[in-house]
VEXLOKE-859594 format. One record per residue (C-alpha): residue in three letters; x, y, z. Coordinates in steps of 0.5 Angstrom, whole numbers, plus 500, padded with zeros to 3 digits. Layout:
BEGIN
node residuo ALA | X X | Y Y | Z Z
...
REM end
This chain:
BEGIN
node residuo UNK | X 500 | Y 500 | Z 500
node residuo UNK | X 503 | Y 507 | Z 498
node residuo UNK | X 503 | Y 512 | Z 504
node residuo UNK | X 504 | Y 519 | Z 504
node residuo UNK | X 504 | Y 525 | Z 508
node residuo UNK | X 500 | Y 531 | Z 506
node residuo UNK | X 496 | Y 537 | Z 509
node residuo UNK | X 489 | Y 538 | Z 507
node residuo UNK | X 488 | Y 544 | Z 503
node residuo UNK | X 481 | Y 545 | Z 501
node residuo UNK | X 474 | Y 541 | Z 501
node residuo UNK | X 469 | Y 542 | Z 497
node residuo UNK | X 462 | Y 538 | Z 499
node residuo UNK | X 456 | Y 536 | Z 496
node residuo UNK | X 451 | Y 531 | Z 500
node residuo UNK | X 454 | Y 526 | Z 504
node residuo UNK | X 461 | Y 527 | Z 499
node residuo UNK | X 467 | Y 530 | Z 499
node residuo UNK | X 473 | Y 532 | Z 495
node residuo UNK | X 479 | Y 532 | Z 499
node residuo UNK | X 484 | Y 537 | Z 496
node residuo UNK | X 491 | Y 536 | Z 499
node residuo UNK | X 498 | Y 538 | Z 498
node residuo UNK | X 503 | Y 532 | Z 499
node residuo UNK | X 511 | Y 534 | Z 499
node residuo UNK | X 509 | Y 541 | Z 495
node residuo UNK | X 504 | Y 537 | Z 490
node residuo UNK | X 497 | Y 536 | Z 489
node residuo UNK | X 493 | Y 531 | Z 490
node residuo UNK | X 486 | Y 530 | Z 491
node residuo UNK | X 481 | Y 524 | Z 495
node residuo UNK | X 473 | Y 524 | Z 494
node residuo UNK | X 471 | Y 520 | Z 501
node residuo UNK | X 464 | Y 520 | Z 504
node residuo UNK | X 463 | Y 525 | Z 509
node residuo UNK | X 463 | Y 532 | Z 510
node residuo UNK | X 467 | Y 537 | Z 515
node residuo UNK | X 460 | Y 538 | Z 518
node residuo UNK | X 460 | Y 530 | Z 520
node residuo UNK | X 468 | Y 527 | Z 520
node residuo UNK | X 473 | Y 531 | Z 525
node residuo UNK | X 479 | Y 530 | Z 521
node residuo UNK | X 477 | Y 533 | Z 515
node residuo UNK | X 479 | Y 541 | Z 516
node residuo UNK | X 483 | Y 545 | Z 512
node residuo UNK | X 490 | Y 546 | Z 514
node residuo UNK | X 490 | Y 539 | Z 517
node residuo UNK | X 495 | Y 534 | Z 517
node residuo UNK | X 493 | Y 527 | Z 513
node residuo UNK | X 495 | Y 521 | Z 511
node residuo UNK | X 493 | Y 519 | Z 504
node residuo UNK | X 493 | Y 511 | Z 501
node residuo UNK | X 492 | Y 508 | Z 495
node residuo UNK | X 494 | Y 501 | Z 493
node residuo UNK | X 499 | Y 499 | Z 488
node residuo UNK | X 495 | Y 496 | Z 484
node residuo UNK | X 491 | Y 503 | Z 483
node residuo UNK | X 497 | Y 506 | Z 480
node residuo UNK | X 498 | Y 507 | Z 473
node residuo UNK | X 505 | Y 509 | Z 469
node residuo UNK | X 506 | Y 514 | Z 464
node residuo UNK | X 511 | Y 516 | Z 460
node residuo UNK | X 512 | Y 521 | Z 455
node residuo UNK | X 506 | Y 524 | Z 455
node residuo UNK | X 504 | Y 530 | Z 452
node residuo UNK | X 496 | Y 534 | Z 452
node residuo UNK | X 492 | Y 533 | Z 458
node residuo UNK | X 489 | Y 527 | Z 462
node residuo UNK | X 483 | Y 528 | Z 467
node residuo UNK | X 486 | Y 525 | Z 472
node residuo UNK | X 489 | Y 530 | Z 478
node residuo UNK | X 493 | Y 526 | Z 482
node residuo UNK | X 499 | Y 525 | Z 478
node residuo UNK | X 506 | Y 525 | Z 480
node residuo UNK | X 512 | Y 525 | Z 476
node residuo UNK | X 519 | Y 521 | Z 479
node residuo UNK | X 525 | Y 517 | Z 476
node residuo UNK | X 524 | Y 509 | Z 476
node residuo UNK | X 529 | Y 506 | Z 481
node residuo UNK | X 527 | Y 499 | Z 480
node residuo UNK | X 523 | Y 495 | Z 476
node residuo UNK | X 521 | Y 487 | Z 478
node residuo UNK | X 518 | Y 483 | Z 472
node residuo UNK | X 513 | Y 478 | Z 473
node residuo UNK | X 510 | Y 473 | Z 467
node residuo UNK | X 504 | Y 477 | Z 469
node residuo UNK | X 506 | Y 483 | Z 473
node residuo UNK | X 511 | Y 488 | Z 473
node residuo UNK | X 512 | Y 492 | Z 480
node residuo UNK | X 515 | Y 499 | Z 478
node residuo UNK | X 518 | Y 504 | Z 484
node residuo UNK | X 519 | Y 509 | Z 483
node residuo UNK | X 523 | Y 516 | Z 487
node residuo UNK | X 517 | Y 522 | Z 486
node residuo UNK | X 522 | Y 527 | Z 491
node residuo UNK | X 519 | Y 524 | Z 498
node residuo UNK | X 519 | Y 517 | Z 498
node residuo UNK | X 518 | Y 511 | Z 494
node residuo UNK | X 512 | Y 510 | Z 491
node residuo UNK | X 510 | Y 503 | Z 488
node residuo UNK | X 506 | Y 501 | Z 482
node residuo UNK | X 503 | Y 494 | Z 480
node residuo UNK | X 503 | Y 494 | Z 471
node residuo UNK | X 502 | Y 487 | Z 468
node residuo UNK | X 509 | Y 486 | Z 464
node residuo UNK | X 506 | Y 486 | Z 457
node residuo UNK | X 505 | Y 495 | Z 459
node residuo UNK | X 511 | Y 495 | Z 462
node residuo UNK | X 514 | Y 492 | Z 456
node residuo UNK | X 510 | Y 497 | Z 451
node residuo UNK | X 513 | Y 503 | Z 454
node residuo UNK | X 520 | Y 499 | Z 455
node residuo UNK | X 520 | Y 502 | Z 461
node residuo UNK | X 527 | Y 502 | Z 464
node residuo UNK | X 531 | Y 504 | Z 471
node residuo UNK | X 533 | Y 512 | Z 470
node residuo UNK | X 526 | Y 513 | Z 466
node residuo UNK | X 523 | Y 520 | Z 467
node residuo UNK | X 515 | Y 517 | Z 469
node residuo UNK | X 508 | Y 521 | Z 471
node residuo UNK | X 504 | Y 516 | Z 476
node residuo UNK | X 497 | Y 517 | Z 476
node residuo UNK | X 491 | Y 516 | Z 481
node residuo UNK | X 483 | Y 517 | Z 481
node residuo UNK | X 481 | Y 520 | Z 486
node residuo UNK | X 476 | Y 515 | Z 488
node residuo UNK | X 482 | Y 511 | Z 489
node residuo UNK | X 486 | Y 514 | Z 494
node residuo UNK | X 483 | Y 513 | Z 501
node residuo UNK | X 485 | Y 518 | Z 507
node residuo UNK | X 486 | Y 516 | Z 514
node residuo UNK | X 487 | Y 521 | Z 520
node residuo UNK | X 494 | Y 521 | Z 523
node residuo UNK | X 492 | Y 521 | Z 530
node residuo UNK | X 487 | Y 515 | Z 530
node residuo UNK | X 491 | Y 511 | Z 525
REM end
């Protein structure tokens, strides 16, 4: 599971849901989560947090160029690629930590992915699960 430390920046609710902006080493990153400032005591602007994602969740790109409407994406040199017949786990150095990727080989092998490659992860925002640093 991938783990980073961030502050909450802004939140922006409509019914019992919530978009969750956060700032993670000096990047943007964004969590859509159930619940409102109103009934969730840890969501509050300027608050410290906890921001998870699974590797799974993670996807590669490299050498991208225009625009894509995922919000979350962090761009890090690859340190290590370990191939699998099925899956290739990809790490990566994003600037405060490694940052760990889960793509089938033939992807990895398509975008002849390789240590030392300038790489964007990308994450939906419904894929990133926010904890409360105290209680967790």
């Amino acid at each position: 599971m991938n783990r980073f430390h961030g502050k909450i920046t802004a939140i922006t609710s409509s019914g019992n849901i919530s978009l969750v902006d956060a700032e993670v080493a000096g990047k943007p990153m964004s969590a859509i989560v159930i619940g409102t400032p109103e009934n969730t005591a840890y969501l509050r602007a300027e608050r410290d947090i906890i921001l998870l994602f699974k590797e799974s969740e993670v996807s590669i790109g490299k050498n991208l160029q225009g625009q894509i409407s995922l919000r979350n994406q962090l761009d890090g040199v690859i340190t290590e690629i370990i191939s699998g017949q099925i899956f290739s786990k990809i790490t990566l150095d994003i600037g405060n930590g490694p940052l760990v990727a889960l793509v089938t080989t033939r992807a990895a092998q398509r975008l002849q992915l390789q240590v030392g490659d300038q790489v964007t992860a990308f994450i939906k925002a419904n894929e990133v699960i926010l904890m409360d640093p105290e209680n967790g």
